[in-house]
Residue frames as a rotation matrix with the C-alpha (Angstrom) as fourth column:
UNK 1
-0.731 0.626 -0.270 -5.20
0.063 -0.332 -0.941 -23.61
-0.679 -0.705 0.203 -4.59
UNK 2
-0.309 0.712 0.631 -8.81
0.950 0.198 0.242 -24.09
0.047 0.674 -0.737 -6.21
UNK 3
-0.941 0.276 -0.198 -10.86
-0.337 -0.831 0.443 -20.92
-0.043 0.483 0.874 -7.68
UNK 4
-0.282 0.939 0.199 -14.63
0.958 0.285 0.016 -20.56
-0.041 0.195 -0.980 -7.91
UNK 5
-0.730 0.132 0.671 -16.72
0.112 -0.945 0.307 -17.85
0.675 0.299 0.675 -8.78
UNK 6
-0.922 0.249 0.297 -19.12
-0.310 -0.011 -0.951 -16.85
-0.233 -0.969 0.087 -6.55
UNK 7
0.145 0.770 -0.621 -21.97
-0.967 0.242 0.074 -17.73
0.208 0.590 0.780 -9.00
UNK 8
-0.334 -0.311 -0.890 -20.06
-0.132 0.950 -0.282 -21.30
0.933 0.023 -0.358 -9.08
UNK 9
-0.934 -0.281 0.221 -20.11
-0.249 0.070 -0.966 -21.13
0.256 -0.957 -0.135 -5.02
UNK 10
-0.456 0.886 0.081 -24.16
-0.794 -0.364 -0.488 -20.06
-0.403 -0.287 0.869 -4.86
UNK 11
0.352 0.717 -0.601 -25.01
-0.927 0.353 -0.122 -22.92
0.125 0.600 0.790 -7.23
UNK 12
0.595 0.138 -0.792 -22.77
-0.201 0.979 0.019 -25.51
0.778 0.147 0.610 -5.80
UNK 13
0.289 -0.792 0.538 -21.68
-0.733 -0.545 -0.408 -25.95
0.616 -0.276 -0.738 -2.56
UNK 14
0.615 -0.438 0.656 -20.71
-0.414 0.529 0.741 -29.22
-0.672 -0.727 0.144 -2.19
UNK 15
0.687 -0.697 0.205 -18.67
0.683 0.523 -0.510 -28.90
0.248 0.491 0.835 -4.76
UNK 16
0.187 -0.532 0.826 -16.88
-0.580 -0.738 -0.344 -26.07
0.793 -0.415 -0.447 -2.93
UNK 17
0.443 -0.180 0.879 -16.95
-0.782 0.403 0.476 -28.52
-0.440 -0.897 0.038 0.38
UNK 18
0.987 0.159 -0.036 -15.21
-0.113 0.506 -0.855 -30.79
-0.118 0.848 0.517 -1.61
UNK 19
0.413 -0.743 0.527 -12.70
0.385 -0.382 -0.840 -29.15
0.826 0.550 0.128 -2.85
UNK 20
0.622 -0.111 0.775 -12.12
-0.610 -0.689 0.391 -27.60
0.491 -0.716 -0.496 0.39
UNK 21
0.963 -0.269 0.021 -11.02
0.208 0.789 0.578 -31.21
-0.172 -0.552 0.816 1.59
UNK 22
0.743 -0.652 0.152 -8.29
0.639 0.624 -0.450 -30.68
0.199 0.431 0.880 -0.40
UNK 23
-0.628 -0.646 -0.435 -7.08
0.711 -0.703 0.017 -26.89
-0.316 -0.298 0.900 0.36
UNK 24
-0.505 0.135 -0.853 -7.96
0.117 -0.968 -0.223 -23.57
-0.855 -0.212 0.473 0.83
UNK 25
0.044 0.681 0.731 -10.79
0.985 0.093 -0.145 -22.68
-0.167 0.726 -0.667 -1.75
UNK 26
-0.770 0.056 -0.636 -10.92
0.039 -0.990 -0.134 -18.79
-0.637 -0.128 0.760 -3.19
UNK 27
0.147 0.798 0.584 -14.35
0.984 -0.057 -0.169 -17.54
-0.102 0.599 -0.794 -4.47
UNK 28
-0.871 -0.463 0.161 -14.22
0.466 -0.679 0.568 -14.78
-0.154 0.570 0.807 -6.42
UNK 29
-0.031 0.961 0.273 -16.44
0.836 0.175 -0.521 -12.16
-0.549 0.212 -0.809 -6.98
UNK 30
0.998 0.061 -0.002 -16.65
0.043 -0.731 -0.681 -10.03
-0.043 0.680 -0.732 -10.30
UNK 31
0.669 -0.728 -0.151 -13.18
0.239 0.402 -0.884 -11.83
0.704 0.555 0.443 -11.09
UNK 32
-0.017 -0.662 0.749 -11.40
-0.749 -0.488 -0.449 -10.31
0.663 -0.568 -0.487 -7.55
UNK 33
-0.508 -0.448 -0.736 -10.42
0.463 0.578 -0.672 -12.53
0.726 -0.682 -0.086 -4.78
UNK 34
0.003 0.774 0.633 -13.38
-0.623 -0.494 0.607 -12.03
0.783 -0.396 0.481 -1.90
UNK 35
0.767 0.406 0.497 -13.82
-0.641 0.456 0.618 -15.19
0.024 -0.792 0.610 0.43
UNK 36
-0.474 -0.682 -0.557 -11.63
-0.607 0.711 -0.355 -18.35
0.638 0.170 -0.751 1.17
UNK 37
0.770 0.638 -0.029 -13.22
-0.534 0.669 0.517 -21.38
0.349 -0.382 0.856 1.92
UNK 38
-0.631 -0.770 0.092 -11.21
-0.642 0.452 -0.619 -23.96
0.435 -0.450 -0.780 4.37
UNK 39
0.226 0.434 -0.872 -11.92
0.416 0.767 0.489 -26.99
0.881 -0.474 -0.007 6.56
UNK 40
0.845 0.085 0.528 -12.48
-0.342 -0.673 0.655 -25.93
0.411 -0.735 -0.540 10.11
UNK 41
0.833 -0.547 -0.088 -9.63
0.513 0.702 0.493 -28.11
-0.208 -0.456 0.865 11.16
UNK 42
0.108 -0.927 0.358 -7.31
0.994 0.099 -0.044 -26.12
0.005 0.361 0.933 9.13
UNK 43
0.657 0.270 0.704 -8.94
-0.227 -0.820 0.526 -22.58
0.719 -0.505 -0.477 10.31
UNK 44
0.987 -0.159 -0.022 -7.95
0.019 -0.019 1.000 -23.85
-0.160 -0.987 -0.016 13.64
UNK 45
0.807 -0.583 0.092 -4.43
0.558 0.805 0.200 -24.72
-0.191 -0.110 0.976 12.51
UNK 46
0.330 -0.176 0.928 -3.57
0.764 -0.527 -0.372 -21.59
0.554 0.832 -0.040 10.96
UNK 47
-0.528 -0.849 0.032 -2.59
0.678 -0.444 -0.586 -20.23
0.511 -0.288 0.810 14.43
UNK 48
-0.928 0.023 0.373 -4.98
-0.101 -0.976 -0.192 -17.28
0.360 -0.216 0.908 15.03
UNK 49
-0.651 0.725 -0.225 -8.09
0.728 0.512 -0.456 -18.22
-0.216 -0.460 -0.861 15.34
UNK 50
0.270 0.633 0.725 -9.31
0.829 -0.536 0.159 -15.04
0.490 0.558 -0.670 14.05
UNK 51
0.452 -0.192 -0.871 -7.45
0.591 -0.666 0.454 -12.64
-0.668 -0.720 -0.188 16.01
UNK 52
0.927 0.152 0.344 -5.94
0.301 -0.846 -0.440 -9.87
0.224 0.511 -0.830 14.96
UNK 53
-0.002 -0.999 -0.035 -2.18
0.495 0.030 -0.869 -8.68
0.869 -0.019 0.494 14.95
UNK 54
-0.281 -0.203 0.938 -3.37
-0.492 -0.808 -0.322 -6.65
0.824 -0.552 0.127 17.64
UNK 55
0.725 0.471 -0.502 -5.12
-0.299 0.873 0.386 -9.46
0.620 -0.129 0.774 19.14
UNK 56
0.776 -0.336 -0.533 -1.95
0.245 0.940 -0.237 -11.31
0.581 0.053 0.812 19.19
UNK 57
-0.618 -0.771 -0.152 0.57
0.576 -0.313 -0.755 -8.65
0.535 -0.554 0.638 20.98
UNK 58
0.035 0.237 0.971 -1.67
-0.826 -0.539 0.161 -7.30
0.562 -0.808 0.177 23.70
UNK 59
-0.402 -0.248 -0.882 -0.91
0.573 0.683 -0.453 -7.60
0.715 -0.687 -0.133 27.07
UNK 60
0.699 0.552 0.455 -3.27
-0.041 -0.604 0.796 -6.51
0.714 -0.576 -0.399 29.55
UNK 61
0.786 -0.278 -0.552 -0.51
0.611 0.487 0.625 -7.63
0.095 -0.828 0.552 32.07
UNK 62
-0.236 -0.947 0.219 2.51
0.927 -0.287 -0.243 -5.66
0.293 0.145 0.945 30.55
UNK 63
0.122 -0.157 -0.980 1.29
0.626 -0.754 0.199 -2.35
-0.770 -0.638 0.006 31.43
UNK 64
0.991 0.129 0.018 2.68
0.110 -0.756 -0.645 0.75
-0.070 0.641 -0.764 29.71
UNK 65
0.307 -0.939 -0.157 6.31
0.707 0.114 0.698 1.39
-0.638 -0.325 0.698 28.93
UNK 66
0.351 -0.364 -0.862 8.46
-0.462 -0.869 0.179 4.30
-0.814 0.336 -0.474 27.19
UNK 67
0.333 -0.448 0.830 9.88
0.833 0.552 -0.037 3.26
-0.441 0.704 0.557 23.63
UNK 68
0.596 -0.153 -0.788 12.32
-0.334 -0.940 -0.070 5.80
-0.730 0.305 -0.611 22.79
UNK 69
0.430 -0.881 0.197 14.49
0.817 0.472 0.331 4.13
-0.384 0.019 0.923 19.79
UNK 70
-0.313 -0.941 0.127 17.32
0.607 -0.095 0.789 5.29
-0.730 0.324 0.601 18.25
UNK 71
0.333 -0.176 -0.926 17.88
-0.600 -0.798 -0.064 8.34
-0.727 0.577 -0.371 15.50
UNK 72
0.285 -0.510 0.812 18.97
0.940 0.314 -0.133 7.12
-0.187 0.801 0.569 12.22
UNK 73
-0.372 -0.522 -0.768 21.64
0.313 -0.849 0.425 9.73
-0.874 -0.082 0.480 11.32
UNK 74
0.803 0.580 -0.140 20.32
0.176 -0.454 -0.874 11.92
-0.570 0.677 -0.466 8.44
UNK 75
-0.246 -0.969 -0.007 22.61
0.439 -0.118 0.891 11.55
-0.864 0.216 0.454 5.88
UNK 76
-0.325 0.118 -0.938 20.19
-0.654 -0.745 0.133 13.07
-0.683 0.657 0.319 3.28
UNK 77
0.711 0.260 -0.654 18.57
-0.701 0.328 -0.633 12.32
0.050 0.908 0.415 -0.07
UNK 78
-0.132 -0.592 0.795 20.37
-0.023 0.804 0.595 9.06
-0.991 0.060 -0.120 -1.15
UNK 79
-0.308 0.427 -0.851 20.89
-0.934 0.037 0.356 8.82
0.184 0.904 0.387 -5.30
UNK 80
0.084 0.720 0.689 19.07
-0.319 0.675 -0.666 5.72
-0.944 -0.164 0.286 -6.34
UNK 81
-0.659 -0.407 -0.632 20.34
-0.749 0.288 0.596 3.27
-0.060 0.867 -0.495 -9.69
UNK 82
0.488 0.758 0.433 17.89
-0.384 0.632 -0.673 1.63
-0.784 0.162 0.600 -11.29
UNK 83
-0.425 -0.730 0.535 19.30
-0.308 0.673 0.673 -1.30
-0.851 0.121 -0.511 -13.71
């Protein structure tokens, strides 16, 4: 995956479209991960379309329903070994 600063981005973007041909583009700003550049083709492919996880499991159709699960038995603190 290609890198750009965002300086790099502001002063050249068609070398960001470019690069994009090839994959996913991150522009950085002040050295953090901020944007990702993509072809729209591969936006679209990616499934969501911009939705949201909530988005993606509502159902206006399904209604309400009870979800009681299951207890996990309390067996207490557990010790913990670290290697």
């Amino acid at each position: 995956m290609k890198h750009m600063t965002s300086r790099e981005f502001n002063h050249d973007i068609g070398k960001a479209k470019r690069a994009a041909e090839e994959g996913p583009v991150i522009v950085t700003d002040r050295g953090r991960p901020a944007y990702v550049l993509l072809k729209y083709e591969d936006y679209r492919k990616s499934g969501t379309n911009g939705l949201t996880m909530f988005d993606l499991l509502y159902d206006p159709e399904a209604g309400d329903f009870d979800f009681d699960p299951p207890r996990l038995q309390d067996s207490g603190p557990r010790s913990v070994e670290f290697d």
